[in-house]
C-alpha positions in Angstrom: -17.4 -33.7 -14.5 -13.7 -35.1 -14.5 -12.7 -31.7 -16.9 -14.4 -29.6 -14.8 -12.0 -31.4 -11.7 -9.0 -31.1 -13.5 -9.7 -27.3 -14.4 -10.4 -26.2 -11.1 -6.4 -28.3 -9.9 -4.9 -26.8 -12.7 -6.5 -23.7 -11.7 -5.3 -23.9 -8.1 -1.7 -25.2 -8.9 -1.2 -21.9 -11.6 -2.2 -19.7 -8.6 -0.1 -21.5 -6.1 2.9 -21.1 -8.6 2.4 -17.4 -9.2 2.0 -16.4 -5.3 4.8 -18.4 -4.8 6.9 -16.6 -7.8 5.6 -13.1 -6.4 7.1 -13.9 -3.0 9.9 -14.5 -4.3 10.4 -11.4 -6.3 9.6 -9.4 -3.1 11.9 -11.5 -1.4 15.2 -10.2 -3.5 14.2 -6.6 -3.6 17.2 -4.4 -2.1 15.8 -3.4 1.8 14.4 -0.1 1.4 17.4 2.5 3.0 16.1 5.0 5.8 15.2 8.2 5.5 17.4 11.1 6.4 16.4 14.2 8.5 16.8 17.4 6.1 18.2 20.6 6.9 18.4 24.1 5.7 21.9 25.5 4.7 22.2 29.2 6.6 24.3 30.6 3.3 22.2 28.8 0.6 19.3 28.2 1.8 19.1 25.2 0.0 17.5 21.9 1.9 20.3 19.4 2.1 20.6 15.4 4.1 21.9 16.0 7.3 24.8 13.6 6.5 26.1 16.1 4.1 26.0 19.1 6.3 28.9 20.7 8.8 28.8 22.6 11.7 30.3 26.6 11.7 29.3 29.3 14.1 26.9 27.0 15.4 25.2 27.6 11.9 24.3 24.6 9.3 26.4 24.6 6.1 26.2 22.5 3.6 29.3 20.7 1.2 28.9 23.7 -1.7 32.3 24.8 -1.7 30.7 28.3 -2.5 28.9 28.1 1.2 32.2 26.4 2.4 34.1 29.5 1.9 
């Protein structure tokens, strides 16, 4: 009976020690960045972040210095 005691504490204390090592793992994971809205260049047609996209003639364009021109 005293085995069977100390079995089911060891058993406990292991699965104590590996939530609290998974929690920690999760804990000093980069934050996840947001996503970005997507947009279609008029000259390319190629599907670029909005970040990386200018105005011109009130039409999208993206940085391709071929589109730039």
């Amino acid at each position: 009976m005293p085995r069977i005691l100390v079995l089911i504490i060891l058993g406990w204390l292991l699965y104590k020690l590996i939530k609290r090592l998974a929690t920690t793992a999760d804990a000093n994971k980069p934050a996840k960045k947001p996503e970005e809205r997507m947009l279609q260049c008029a000259r390319c047609g190629c599907h670029v972040p909005i970040s990386e996209t200018q105005k011109k003639n009130n039409q999208v364009i993206c940085n391709n210095p071929e589109c730039q021109a």
